[in-house]
C-alpha positions as CSV (number, residue, x, y, z in Angstrom):
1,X,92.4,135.0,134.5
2,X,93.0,137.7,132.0
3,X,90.0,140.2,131.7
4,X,90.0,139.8,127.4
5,X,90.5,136.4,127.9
6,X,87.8,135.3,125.2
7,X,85.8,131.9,125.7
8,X,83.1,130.2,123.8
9,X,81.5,129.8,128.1
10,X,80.1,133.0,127.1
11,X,77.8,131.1,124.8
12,X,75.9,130.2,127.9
13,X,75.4,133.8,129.2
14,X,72.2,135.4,129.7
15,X,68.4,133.7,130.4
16,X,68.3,132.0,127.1
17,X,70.7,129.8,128.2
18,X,69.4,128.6,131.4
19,X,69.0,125.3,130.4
20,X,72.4,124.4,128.8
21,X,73.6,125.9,132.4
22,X,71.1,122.9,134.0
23,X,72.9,120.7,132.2
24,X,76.4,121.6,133.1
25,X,75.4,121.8,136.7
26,X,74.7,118.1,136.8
27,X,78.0,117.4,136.1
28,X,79.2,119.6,138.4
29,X,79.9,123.0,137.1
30,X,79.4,125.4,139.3
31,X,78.2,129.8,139.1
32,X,81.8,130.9,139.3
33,X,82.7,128.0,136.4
34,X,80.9,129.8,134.0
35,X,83.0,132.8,134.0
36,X,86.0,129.9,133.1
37,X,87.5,128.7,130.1
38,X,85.7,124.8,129.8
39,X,88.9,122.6,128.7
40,X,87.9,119.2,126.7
41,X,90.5,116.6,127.8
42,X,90.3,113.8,125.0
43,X,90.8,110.6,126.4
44,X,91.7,107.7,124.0
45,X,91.8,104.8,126.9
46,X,90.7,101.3,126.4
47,X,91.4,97.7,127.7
48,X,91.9,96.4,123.8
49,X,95.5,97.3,123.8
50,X,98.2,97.9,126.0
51,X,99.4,100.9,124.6
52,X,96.3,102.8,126.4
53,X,95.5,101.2,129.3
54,X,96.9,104.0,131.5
55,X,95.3,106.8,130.0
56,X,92.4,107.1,131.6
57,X,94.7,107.5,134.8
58,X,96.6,110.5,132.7
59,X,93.3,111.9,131.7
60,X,92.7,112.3,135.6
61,X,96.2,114.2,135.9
62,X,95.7,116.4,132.7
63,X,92.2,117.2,134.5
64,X,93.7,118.2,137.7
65,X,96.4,120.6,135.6
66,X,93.4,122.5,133.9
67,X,91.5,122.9,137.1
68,X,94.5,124.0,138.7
69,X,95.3,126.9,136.3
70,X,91.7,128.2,136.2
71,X,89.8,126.0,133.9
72,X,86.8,123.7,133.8
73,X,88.4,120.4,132.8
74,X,85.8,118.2,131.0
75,X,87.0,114.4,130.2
76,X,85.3,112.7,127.0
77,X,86.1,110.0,125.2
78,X,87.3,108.2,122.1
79,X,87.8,104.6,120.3
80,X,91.4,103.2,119.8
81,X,92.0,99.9,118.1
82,X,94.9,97.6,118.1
83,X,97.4,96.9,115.0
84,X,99.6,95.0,116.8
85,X,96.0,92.8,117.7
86,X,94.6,93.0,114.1
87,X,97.5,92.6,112.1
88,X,97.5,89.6,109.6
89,X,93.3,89.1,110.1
90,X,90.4,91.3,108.5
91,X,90.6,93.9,111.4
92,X,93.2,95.4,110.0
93,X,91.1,96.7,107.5
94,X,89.6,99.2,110.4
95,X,92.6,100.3,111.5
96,X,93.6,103.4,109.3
97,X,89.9,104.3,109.0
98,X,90.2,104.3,112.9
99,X,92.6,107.6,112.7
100,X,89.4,109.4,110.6
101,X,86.6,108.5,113.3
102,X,89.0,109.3,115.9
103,X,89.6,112.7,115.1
104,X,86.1,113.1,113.8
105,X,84.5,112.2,117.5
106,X,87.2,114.7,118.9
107,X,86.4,117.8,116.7
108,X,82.5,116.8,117.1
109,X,82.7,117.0,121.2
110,X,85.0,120.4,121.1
111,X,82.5,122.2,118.7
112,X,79.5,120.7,119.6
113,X,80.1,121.3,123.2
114,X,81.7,125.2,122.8
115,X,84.5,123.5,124.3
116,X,87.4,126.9,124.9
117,X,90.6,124.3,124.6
118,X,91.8,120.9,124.9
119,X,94.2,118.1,125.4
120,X,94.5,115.1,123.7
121,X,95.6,112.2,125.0
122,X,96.8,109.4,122.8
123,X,98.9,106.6,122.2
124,X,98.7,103.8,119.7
125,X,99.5,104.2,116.3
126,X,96.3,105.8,114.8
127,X,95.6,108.0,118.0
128,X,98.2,110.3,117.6
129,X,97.3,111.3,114.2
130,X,93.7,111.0,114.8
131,X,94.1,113.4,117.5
132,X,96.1,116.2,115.7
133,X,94.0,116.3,112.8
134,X,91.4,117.1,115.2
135,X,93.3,119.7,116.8
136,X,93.9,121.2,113.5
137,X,90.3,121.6,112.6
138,X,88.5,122.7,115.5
139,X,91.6,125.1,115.8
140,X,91.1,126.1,119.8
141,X,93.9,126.3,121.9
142,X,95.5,122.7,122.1
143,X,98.3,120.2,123.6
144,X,98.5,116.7,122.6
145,X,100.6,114.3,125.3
146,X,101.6,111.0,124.0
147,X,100.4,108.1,126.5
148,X,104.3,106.7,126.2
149,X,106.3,104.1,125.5
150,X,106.3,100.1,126.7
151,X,109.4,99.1,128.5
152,X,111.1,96.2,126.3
153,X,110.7,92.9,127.4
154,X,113.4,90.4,127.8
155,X,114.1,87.2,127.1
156,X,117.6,85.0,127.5
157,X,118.9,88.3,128.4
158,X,118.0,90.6,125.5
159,X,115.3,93.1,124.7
160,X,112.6,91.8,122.8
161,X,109.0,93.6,121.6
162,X,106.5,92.6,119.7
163,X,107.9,92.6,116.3
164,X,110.1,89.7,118.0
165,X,106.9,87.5,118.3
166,X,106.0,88.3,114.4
167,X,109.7,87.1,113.7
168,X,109.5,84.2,115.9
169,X,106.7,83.0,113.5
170,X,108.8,82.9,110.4
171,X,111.5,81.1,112.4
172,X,108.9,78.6,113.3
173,X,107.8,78.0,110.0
174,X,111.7,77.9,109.4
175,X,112.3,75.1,111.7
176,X,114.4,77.3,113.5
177,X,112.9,77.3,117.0
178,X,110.1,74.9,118.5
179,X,106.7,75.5,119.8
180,X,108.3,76.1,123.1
181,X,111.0,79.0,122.7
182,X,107.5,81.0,120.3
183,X,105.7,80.6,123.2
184,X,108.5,82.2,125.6
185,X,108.8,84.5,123.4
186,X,105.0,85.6,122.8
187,X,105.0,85.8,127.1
188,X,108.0,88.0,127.2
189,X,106.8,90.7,124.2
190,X,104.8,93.0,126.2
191,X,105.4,93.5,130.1
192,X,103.1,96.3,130.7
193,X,101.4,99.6,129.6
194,X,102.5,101.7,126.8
195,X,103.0,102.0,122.9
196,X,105.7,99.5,121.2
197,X,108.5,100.6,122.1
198,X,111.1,101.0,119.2
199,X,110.9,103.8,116.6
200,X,107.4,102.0,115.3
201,X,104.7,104.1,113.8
202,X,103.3,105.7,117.3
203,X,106.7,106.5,118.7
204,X,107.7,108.2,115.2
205,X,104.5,110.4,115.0
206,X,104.9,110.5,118.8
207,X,108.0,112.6,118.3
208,X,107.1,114.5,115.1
209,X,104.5,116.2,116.8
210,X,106.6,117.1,119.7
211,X,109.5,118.6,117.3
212,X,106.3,120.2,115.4
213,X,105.5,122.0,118.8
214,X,102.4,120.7,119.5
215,X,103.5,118.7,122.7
216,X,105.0,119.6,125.8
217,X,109.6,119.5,125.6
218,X,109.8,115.5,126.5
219,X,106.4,114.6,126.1
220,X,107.4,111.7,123.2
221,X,110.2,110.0,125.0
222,X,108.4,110.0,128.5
223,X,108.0,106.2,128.8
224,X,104.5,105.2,129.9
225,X,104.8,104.0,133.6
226,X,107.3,107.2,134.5
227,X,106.9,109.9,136.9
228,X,107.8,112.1,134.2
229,X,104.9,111.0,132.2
230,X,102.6,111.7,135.1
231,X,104.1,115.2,135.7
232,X,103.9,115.7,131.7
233,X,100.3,115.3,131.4
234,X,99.3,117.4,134.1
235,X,102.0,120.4,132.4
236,X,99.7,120.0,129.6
237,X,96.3,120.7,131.5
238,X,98.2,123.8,132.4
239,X,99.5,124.8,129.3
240,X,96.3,125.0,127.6
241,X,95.5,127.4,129.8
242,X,98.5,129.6,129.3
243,X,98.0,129.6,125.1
244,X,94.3,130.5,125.8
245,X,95.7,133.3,127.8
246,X,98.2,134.4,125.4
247,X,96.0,133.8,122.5
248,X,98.2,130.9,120.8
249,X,96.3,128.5,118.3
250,X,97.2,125.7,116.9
251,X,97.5,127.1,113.1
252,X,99.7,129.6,114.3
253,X,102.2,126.8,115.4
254,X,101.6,124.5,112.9
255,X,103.2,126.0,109.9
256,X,105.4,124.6,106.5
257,X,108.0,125.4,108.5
258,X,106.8,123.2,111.7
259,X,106.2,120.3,109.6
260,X,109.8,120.3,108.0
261,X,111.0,120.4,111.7
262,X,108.7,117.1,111.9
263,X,110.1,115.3,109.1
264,X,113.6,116.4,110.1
265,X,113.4,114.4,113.6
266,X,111.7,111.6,111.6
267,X,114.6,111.5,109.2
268,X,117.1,111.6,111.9
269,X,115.5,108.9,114.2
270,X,114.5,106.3,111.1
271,X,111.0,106.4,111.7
272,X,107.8,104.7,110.3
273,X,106.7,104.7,106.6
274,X,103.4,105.6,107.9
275,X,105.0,109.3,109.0
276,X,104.9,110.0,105.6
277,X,100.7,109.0,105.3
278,X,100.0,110.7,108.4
279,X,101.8,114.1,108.4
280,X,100.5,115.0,105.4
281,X,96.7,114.2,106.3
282,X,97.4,116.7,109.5
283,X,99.0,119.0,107.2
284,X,95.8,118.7,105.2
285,X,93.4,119.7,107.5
286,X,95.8,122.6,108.9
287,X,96.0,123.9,105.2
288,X,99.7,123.5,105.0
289,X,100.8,123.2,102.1
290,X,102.8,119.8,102.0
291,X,103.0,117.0,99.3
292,X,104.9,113.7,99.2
293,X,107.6,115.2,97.0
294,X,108.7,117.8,99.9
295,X,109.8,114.1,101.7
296,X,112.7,113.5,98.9
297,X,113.5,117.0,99.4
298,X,114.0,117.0,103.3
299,X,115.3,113.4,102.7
300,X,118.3,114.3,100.3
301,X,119.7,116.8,103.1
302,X,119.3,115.0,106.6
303,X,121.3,112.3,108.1
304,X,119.6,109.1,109.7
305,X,121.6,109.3,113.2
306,X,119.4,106.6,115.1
307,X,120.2,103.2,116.4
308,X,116.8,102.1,116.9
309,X,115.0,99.2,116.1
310,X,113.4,97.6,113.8
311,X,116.6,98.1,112.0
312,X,119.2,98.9,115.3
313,X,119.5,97.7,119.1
314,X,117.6,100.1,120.7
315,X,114.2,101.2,121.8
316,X,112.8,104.7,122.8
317,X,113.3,103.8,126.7
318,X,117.1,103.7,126.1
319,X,116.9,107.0,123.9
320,X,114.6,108.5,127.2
321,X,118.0,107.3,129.6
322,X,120.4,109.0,126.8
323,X,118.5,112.7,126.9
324,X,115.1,112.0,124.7
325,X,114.1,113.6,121.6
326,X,114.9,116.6,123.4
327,X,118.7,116.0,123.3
328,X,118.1,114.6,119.5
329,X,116.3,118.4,118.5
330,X,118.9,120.3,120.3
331,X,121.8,118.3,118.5
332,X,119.9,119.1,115.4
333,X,119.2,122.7,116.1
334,X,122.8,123.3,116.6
335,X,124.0,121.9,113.3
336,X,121.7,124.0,111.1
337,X,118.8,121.3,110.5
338,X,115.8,122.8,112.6
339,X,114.3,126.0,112.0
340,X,114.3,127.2,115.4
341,X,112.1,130.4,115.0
342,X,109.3,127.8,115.2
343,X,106.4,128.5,117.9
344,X,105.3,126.3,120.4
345,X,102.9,125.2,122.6
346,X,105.1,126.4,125.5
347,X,104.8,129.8,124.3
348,X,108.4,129.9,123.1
349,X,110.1,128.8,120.3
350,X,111.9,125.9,119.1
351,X,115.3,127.6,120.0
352,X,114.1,128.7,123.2
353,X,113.1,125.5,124.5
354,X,115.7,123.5,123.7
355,X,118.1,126.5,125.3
356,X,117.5,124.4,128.7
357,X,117.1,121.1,127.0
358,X,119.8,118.4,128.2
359,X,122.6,116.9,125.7
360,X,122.5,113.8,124.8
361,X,124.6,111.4,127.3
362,X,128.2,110.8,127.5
363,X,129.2,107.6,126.0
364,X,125.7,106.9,124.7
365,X,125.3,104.7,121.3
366,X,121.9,105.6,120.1
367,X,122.5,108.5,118.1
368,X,125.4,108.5,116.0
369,X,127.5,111.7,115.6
370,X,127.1,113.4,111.7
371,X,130.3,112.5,110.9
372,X,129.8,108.7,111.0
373,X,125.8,108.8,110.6
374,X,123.6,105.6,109.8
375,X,123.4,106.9,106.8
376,X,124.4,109.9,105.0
377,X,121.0,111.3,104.0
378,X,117.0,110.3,105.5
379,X,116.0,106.2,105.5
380,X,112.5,107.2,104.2
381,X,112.4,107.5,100.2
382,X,109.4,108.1,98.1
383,X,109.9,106.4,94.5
384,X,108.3,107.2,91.6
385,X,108.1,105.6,88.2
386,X,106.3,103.5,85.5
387,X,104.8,101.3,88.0
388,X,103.7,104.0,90.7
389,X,103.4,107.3,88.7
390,X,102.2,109.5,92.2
391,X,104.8,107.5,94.4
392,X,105.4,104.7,96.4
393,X,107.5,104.9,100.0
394,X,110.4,102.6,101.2
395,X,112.2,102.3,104.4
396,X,115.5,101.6,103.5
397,X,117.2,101.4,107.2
398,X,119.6,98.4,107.4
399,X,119.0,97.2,104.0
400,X,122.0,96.5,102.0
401,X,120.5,96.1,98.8
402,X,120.0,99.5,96.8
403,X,118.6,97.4,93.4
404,X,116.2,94.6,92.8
405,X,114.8,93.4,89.8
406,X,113.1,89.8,89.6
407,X,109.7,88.1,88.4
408,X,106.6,89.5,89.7
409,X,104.2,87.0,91.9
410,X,101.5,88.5,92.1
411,X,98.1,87.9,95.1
412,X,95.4,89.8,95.5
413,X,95.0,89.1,98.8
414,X,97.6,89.3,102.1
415,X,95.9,85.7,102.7
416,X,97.1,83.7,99.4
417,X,100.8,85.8,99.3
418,X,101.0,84.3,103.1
419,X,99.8,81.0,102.4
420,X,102.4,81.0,99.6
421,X,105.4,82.7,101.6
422,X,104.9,79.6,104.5
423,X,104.8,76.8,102.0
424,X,107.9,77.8,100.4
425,X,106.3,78.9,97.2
426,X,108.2,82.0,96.6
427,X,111.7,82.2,96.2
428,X,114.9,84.3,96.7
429,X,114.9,87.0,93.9
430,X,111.3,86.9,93.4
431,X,108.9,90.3,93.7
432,X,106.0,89.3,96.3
433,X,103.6,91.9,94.8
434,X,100.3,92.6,97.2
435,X,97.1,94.6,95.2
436,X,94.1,95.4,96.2
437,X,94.6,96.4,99.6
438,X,95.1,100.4,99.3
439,X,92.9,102.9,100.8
440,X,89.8,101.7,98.7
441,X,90.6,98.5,97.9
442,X,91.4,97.2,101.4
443,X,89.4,99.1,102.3
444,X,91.4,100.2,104.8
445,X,94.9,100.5,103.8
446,X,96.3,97.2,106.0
447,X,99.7,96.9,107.4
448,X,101.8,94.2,106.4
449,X,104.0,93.4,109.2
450,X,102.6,90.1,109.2
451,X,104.0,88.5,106.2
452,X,107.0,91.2,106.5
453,X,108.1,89.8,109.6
454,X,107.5,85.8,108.3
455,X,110.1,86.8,105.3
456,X,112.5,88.0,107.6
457,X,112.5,85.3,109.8
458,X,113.1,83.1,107.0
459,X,115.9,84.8,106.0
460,X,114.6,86.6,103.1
461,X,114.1,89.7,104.5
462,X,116.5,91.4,101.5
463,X,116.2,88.5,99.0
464,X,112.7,89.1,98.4
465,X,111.1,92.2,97.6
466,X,107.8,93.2,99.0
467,X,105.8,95.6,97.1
468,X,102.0,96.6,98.1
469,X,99.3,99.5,97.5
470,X,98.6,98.6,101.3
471,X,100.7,100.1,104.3
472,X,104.1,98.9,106.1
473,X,103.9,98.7,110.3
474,X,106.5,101.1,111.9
475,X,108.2,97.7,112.7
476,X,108.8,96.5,109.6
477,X,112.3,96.6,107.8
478,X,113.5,94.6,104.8
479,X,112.8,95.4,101.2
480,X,109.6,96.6,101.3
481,X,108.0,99.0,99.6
482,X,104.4,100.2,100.3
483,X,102.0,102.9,99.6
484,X,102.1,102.4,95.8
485,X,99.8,104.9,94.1
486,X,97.5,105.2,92.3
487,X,96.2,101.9,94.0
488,X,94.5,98.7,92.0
489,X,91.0,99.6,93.0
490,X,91.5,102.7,91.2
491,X,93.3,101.3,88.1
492,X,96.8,102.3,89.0
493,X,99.2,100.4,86.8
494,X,100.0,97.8,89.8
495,X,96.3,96.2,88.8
496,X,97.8,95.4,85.8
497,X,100.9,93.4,86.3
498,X,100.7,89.8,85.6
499,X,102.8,87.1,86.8
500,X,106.3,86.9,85.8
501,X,106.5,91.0,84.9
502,X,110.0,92.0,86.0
503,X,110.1,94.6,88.4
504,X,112.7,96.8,89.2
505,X,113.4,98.4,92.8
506,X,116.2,101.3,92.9
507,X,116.4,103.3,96.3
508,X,119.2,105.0,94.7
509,X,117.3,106.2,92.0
510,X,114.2,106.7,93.8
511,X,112.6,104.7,90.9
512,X,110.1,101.7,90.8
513,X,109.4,100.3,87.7
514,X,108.0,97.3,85.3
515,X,109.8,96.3,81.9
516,X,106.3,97.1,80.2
517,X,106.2,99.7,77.7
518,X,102.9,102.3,78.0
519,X,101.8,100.7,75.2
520,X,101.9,97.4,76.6
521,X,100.4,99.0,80.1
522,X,97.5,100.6,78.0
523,X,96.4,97.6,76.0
524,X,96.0,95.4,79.3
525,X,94.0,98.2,80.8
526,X,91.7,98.4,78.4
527,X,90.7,94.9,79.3
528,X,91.1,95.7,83.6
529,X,88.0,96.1,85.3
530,X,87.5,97.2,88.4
531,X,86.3,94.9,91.3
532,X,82.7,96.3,93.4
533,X,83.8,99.1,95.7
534,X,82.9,97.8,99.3
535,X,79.7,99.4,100.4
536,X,78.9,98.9,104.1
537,X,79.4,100.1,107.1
538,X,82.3,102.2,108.0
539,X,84.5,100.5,105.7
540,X,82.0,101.4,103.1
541,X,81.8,104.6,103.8
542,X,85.6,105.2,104.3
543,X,86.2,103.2,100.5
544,X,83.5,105.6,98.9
545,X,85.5,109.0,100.9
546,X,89.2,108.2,101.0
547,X,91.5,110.0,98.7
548,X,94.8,108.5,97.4
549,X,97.4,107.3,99.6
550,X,100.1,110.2,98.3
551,X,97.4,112.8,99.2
552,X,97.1,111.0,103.3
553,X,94.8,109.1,102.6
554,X,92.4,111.7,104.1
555,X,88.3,111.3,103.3
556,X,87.5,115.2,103.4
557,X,90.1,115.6,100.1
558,X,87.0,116.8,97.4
559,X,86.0,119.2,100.2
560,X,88.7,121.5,100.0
């Protein structure tokens, strides 16, 4: 260990602190620990979803790297909840708020406990988030490892997931298939442990934190059950050593510059809506200057090169065979879209990592070359206009239509619009507008991949638009657009739409709009009022905190 090496274990020096060394003792620390870096390792594992029931076996392998390179590995704790699980019922609502109190429990436990470093394990959709915006503001030397993907399950010979089963249900209500073939297809989804598997909201974040620098080279397309996951993890326990030694933190990797690498990747692989939301809540709290209007920026000038579901064939255990994200970065870096000067958490830079990093695959099909991309610039758009002055975001992957404009039907509920959607109430051309389900007004911010999925597998995945202040799942495609801001609770101008409003949609124009003149807008919020602000619990607490959904949706927004 390096003689300046400095560590917060000197807090326990001298007679004073005699019985915080008692303490420590009991759990097994021993005279010649003390002298040690103590490492937290930040385990999100639970048996309520299958994307982290491994981790606590990781944990054990990141704790066995730290103790191996001279640290004093400690293994804590923290809640993960299920979207996949929740989605469509009222525990959804606790889902978003679930990235907060994760990376509120993580930065408590690293200061309260003079922790010197850590790594963060995580692997559903809010973990990954909740854990870097931990990172970010206890600021002590830091590796986050992604838990992995799921394998893809199969059924008649093709790979389904669980955005299959959410399909299945509007093909059911359809008529399309029978109670049998949804049952197959609900007992095929999910074969083991791991994240959902195609570029969905925890594989997206998975592998902007990698190309941000903050994970170990591979760490984001590692599948779950992998011997390369298992070697990852335990790379990590060492790695935090090395920064401490070297003096590396995350602030000093986690620059403008790091983040632009971050939405480049997401650009280029079509990733989750929910990128947008998150990235900017960890830019936030690393005091990066980041807004939702630098996403149109990077958006205009990178290509969407990815083949991945929702909206393509493949999942992020076929882009692991065909080289990773690794081989995606490198292919980037080469044609002038990374900035490679970029620290990270290896110690090197971008450009230095992915010197060794393999190309992608003869003969693969994932990632298209630049000269015949998916599309010519990014698939995530923010849109602006009458009806969402701050923005709204869309996903506009595999949909064909660029322009919609039809009658608003308006539910302030996910319940009602659903109940109307299977009873074939709404029809082709209408505007399926959810309110009242934003940050505050959820509370929570939902995800809609329920109903998302039922219009899809109806066929109306492009015939009807979708347009919500709530959220989008990463595997949800078809015209959708969520995130609409300002959000009804607050008054935003979607509180005041009425039935029959026409509403125009135009990706190309970046523009979302109702034919209502201000005038018209002003005189029906004169007579809006706003409905009782939830008050209990956490969800109280998180409606009473949360900023807007263009600023990440963050609750510590009026502190800074």
């Amino acid at each position: 260990m390096s003689k300046d090496l400095r560590i917060k274990s000197n807090a326990f020096d001298g007679t004073m602190r005699a019985p915080n060394r008692a303490m420590l003792r009991a759990v097994g620390v021993s005279d010649e620990d003390f002298k040690k870096p103590m490492v937290g390792v930040a385990s999100t594992w639970a048996e309520v979803t299958p994307c982290n029931i491994h981790i606590d076996e990781l944990a054990v392998r990141a704790k066995k790297g730290v103790r191996e390179a001279g640290g004093v590995p400690l293994i804590f704790n923290t809640i993960t909840v299920s979207d996949g699980i929740s989605m469509g019922t009222q525990g959804m609502r606790y889902s978003l708020p679930s990235r907060d109190i994760i990376a509120d429990s993580i930065e408590t436990v690293v200061g309260a406990e003079n922790l010197d470093g850590l790594v963060a394990i995580g692997a559903c959709d809010k973990n990954i988030p909740g854990c870097m915006i931990a990172i970010a503001n206890s600021n002590v030397p830091s590796v986050f490892v992604y838990g992995g993907t799921i394998a893809p399950g199969t059924h008649r010979g093709k790979d389904i997931d669980i955005v299959s089963v959410f399909e299945g249900v509007g093909k059911h209500n359809n008529g399309d298939i029978d109670d049998n073939e949804l049952k197959a297809i609900e007992c095929s989804a999910c074969p083991g442990a791991g994240a959902c598997g195609g570029m969905y909201t925890a594989n997206t974040m998975a592998s902007a934190v990698e190309a941000m620098g903050m994970s170990l080279p591979g760490s984001s397309s590692n599948p779950a059950e992998s011997k390369e996951k298992e070697e990852d993890v335990k790379a990590a326990g060492q790695a935090v050593y090395s920064m401490l030694e070297n003096d590396i933190y995350p602030k000093d990797i986690m620059t403008r510059e790091a983040f632009e690498n971050a939405i480049t990747v997401v650009m280029a692989l079509g990733g989750s809506t929910n990128a947008i939301l998150h990235l900017l809540a960890i830019a936030h709290a690393a005091e990066v200057d980041l807004t939702i209007d630098d996403f149109n920026r990077m958006q205009d000038k990178v290509p969407h090169l990815a083949d991945l579901k929702p909206s393509g064939r493949f999942v992020m255990q076929d882009l692991h065979r065909a080289g990773g994200v690794q081989a995606v970065m490198k292919l980037l870096l080469e044609n002038g879209y990374l900035h490679g000067d970029c620290l990270t958490v290896t110690g090197k830079t971008i450009a230095e990592n992915l010197a060794d990093a393999p190309s992608l695959a003869d003969g693969q099909e994932i990632i298209m070359p630049f000269d015949s991309p998916k599309r010519k610039d990014g698939p995530l758009i923010v849109l602006k206009g009458n009806l969402s002055p701050t923005g709204a975001v869309a996903k506009v992957s595999g949909v064909k239509v660029t322009r919609h404009t039809g009658p608003a039907r308006v539910f302030d509920t996910e319940k009602e619009a659903t109940a109307a959607v299977m009873a074939n109430e709404i029809k082709d051309g209408d505007v399926l507008v959810i309110r009242y389900v934003g940050p505050k007004g959820g509370p929570g911010m939902p995800e809609m991949l329920s109903i998302s999925s039922i219009l899809v597998g109806k066929g109306m995945g492009e015939s009807v638009a979708l347009l919500t202040d709530g959220r989008f799942s990463g595997g949800t495609h078809g015209l959708v657009v969520g995130h609409i801001s300002p959000e009804a609770q607050a008054g935003g101008p979607i509180a005041l739409l009425q039935e029959g409003d026409m509403v125009t949609i135009d990706s190309g124009e970046k523009l979302i709009s109702v034919d209502l003149s201000e005038a018209d807008l002003e005189k029906r919020r004169k007579d809006w009022i706003a409905p009782p602000l939830y008050s209990k619990g956490i969800l109280g607490k998180y409606a009473h905190n949360v900023s807007c959904s263009s600023k990440g949706a963050v609750t510590d927004y009026l502190n800074r």
